[in-house]
mmCIF file of the C-alpha atoms, coordinates in Angstrom:
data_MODEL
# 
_entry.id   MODEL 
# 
loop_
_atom_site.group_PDB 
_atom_site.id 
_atom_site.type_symbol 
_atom_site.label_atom_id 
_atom_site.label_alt_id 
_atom_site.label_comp_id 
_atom_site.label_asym_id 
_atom_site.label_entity_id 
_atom_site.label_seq_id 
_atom_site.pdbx_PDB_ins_code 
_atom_site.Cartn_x 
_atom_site.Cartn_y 
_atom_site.Cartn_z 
_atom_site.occupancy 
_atom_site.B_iso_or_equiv 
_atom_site.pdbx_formal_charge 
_atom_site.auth_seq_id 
_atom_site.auth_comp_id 
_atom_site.auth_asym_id 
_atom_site.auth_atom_id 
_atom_site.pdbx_PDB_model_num 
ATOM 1   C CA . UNK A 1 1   ? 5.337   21.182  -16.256 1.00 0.00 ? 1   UNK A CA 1 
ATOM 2   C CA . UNK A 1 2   ? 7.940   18.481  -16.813 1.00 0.00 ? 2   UNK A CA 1 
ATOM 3   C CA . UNK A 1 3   ? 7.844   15.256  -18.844 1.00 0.00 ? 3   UNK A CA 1 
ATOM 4   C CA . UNK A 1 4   ? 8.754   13.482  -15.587 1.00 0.00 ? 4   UNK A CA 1 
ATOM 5   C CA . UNK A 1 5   ? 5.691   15.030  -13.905 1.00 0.00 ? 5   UNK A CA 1 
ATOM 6   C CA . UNK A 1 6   ? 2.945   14.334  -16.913 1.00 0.00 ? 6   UNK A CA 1 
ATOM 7   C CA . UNK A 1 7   ? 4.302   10.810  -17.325 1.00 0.00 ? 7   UNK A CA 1 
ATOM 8   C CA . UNK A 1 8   ? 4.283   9.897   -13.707 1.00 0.00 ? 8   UNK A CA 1 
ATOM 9   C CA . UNK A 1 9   ? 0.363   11.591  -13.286 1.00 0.00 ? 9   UNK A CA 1 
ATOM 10  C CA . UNK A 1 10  ? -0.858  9.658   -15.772 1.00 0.00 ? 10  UNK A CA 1 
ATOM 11  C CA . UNK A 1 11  ? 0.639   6.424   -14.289 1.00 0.00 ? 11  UNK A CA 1 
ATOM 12  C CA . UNK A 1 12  ? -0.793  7.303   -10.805 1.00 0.00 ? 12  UNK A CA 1 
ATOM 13  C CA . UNK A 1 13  ? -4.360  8.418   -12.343 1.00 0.00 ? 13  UNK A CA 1 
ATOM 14  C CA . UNK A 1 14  ? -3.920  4.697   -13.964 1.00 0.00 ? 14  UNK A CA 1 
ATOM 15  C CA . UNK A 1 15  ? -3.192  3.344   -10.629 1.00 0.00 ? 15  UNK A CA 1 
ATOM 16  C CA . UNK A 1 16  ? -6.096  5.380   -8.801  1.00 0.00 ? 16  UNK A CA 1 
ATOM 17  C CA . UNK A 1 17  ? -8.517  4.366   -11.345 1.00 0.00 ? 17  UNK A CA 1 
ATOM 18  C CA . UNK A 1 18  ? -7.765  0.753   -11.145 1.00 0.00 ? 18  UNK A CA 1 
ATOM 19  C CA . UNK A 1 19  ? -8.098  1.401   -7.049  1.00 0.00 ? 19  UNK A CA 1 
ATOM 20  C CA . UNK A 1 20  ? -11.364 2.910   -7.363  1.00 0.00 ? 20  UNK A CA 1 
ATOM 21  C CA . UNK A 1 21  ? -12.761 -0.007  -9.932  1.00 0.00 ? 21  UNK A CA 1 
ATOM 22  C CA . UNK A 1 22  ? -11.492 -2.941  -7.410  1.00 0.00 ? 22  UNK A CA 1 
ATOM 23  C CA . UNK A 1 23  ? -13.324 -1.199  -4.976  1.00 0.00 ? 23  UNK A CA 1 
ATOM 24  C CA . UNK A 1 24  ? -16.735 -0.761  -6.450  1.00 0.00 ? 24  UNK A CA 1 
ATOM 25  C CA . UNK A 1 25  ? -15.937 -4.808  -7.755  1.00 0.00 ? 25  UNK A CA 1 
ATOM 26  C CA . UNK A 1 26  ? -15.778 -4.957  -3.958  1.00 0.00 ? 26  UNK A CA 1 
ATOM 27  C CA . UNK A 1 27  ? -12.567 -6.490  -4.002  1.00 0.00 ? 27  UNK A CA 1 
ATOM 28  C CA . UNK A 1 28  ? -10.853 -4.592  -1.908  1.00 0.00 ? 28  UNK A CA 1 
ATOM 29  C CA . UNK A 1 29  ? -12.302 -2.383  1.841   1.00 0.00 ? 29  UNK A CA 1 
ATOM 30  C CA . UNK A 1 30  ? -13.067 1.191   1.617   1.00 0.00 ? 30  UNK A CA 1 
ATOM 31  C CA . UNK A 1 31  ? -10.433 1.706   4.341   1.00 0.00 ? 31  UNK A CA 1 
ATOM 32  C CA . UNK A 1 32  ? -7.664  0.041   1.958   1.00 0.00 ? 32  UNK A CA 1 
ATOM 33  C CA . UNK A 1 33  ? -9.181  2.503   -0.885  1.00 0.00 ? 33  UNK A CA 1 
ATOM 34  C CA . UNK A 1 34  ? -9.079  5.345   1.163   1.00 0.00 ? 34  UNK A CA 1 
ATOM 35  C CA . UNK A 1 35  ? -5.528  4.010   2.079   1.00 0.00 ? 35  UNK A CA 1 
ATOM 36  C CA . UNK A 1 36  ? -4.420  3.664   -1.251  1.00 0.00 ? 36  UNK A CA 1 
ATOM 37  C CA . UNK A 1 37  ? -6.142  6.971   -2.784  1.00 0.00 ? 37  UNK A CA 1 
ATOM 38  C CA . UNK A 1 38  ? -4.523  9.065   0.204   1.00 0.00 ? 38  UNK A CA 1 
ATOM 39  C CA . UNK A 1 39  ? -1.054  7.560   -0.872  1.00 0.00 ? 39  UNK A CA 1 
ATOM 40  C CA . UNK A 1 40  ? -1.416  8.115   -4.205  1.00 0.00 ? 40  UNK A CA 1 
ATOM 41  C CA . UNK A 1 41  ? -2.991  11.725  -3.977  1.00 0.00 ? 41  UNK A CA 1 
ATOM 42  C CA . UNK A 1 42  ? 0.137   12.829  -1.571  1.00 0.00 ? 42  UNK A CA 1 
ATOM 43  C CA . UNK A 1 43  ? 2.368   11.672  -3.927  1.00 0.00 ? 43  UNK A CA 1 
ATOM 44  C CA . UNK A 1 44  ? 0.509   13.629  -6.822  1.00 0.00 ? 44  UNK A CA 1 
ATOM 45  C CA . UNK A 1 45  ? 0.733   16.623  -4.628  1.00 0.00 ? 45  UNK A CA 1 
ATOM 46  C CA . UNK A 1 46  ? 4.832   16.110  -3.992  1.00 0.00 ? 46  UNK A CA 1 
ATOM 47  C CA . UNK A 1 47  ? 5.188   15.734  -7.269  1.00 0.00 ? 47  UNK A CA 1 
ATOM 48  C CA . UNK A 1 48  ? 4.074   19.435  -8.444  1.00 0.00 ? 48  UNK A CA 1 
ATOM 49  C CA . UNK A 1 49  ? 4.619   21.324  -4.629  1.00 0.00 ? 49  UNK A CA 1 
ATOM 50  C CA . UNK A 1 50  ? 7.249   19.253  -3.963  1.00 0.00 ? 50  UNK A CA 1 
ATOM 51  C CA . UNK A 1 51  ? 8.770   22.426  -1.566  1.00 0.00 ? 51  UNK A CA 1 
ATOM 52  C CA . UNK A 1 52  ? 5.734   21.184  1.092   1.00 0.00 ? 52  UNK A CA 1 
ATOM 53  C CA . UNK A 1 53  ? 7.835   18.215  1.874   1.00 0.00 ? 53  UNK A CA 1 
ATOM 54  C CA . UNK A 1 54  ? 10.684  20.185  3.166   1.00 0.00 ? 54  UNK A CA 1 
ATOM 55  C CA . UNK A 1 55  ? 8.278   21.725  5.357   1.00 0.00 ? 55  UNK A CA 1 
ATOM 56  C CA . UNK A 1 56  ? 7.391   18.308  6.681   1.00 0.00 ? 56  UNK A CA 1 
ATOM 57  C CA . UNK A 1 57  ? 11.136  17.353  7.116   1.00 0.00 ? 57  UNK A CA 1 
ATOM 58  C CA . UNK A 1 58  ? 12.737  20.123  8.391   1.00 0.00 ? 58  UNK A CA 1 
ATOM 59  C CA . UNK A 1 59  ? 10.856  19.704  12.205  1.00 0.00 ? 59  UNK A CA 1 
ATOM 60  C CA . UNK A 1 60  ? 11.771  16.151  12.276  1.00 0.00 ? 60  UNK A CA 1 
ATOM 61  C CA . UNK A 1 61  ? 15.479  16.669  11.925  1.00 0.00 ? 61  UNK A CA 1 
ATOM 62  C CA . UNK A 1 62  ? 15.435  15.590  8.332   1.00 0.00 ? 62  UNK A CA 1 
ATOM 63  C CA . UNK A 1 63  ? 17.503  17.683  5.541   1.00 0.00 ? 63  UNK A CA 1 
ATOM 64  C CA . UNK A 1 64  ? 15.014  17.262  2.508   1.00 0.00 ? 64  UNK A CA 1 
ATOM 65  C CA . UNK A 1 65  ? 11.710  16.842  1.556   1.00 0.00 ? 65  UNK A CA 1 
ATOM 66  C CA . UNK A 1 66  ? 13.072  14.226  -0.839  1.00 0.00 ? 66  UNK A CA 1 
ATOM 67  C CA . UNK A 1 67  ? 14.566  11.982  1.946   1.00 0.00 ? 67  UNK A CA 1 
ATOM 68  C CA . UNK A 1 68  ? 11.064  12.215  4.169   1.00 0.00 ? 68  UNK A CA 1 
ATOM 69  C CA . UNK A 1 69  ? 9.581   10.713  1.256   1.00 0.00 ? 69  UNK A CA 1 
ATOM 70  C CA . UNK A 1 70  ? 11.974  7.934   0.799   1.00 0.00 ? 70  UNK A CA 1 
ATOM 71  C CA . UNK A 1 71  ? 12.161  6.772   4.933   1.00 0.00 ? 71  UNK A CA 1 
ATOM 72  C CA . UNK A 1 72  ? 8.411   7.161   4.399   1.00 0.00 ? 72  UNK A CA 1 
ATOM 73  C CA . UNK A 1 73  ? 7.874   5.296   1.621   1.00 0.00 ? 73  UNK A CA 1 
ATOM 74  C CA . UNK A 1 74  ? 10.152  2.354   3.025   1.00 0.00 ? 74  UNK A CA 1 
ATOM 75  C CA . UNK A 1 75  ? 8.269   2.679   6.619   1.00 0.00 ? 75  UNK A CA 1 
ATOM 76  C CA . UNK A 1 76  ? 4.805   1.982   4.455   1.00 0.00 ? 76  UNK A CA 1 
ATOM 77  C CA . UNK A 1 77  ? 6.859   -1.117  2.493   1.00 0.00 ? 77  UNK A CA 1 
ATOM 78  C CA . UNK A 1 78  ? 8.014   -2.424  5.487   1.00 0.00 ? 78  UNK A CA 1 
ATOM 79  C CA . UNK A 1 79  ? 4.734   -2.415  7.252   1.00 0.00 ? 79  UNK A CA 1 
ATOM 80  C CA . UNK A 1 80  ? 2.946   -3.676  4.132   1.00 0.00 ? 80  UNK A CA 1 
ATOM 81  C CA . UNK A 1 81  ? 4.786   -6.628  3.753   1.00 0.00 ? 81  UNK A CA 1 
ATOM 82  C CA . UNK A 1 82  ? 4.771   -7.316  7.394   1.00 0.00 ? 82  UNK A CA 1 
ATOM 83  C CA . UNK A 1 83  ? 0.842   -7.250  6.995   1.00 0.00 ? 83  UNK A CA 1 
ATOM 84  C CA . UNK A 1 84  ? 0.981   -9.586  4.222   1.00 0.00 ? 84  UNK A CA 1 
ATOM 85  C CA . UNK A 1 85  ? 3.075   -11.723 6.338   1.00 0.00 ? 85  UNK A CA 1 
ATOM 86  C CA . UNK A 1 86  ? 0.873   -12.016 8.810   1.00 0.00 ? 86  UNK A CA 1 
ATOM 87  C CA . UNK A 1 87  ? -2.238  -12.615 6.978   1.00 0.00 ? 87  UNK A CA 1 
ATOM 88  C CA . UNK A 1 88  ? -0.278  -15.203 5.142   1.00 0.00 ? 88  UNK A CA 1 
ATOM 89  C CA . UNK A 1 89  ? 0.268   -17.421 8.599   1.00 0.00 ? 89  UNK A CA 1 
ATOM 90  C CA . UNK A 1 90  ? -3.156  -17.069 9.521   1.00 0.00 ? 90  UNK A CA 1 
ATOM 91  C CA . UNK A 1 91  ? -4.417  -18.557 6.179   1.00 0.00 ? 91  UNK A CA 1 
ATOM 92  C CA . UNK A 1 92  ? -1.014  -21.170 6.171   1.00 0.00 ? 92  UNK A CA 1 
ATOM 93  C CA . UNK A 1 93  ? -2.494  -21.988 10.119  1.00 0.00 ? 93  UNK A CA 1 
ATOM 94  C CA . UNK A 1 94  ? -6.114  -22.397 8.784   1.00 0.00 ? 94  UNK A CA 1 
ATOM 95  C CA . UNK A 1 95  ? -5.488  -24.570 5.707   1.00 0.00 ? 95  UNK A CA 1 
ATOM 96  C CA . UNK A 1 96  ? -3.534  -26.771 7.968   1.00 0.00 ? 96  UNK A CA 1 
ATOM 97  C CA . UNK A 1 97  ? -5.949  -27.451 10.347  1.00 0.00 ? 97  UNK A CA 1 
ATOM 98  C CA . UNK A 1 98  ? -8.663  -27.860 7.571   1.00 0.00 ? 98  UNK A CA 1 
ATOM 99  C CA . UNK A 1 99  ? -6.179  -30.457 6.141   1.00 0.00 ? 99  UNK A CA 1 
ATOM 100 C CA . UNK A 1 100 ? -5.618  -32.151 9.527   1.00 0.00 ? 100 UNK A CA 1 
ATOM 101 C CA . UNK A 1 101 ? -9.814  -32.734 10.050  1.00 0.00 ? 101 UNK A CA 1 
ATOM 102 C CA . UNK A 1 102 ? -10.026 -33.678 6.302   1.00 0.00 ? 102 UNK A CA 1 
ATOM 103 C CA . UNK A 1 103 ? -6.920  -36.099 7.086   1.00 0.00 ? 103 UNK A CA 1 
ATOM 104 C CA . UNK A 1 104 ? -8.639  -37.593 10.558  1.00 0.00 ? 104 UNK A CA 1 
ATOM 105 C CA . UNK A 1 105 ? -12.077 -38.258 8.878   1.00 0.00 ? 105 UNK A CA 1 
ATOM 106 C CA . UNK A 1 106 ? -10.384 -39.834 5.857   1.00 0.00 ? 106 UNK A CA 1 
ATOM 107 C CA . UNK A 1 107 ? -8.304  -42.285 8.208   1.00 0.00 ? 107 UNK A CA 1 
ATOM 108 C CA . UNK A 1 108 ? -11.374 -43.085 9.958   1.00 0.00 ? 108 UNK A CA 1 
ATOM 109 C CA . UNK A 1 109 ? -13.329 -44.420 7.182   1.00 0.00 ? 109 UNK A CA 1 
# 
């Protein structure tokens, strides 16, 4: 076992822990914990077998395991922020029409 691989385990255990605890603070869905635990338990599992992702890559045309991870990984960023995006129009959209009524009432008076 490598430095690299103890140092980045306990970092993810850190991560899945503080997953876990926002989720029973019901902060967060169980299908964006289960997200987030699957995530972070594949990683886990590339970092100590990480010959499985070559497996993986090989059928799609892809050289090494290494680089599926990485298109991965920027696929899930991508579509992440792209969520985040969108949920921050809808509230943007909502506070301005709350603003809008608050604005019509107030020149009314």
């Amino acid at each position: 076992m490598h430095g690299s691989q103890i140092l980045l385990s306990g970092i993810i255990a850190i991560i899945i822990y503080k997953t876990v605890r926002s989720y029973l603070a019901n902060k967060i869905s169980l299908l964006f914990t289960l997200f987030w635990l699957g995530l972070w338990v594949t990683v886990i599992v590339a970092l100590f077998l990480p010959g499985w992702l070559d497996i993986i890559a090989k059928p799609l045309g892809i050289g090494r395991g290494v680089d599926f991870a990485i298109y991965f990984s920027i696929i899930v960023l991508f579509y992440l922020v792209y969520r985040i995006y969108s949920h921050l129009m809808r509230i943007e959209s909502k506070l301005t029409q709350i603003v809008r009524k608050e604005a019509i009432k107030k020149a009314k008076k």
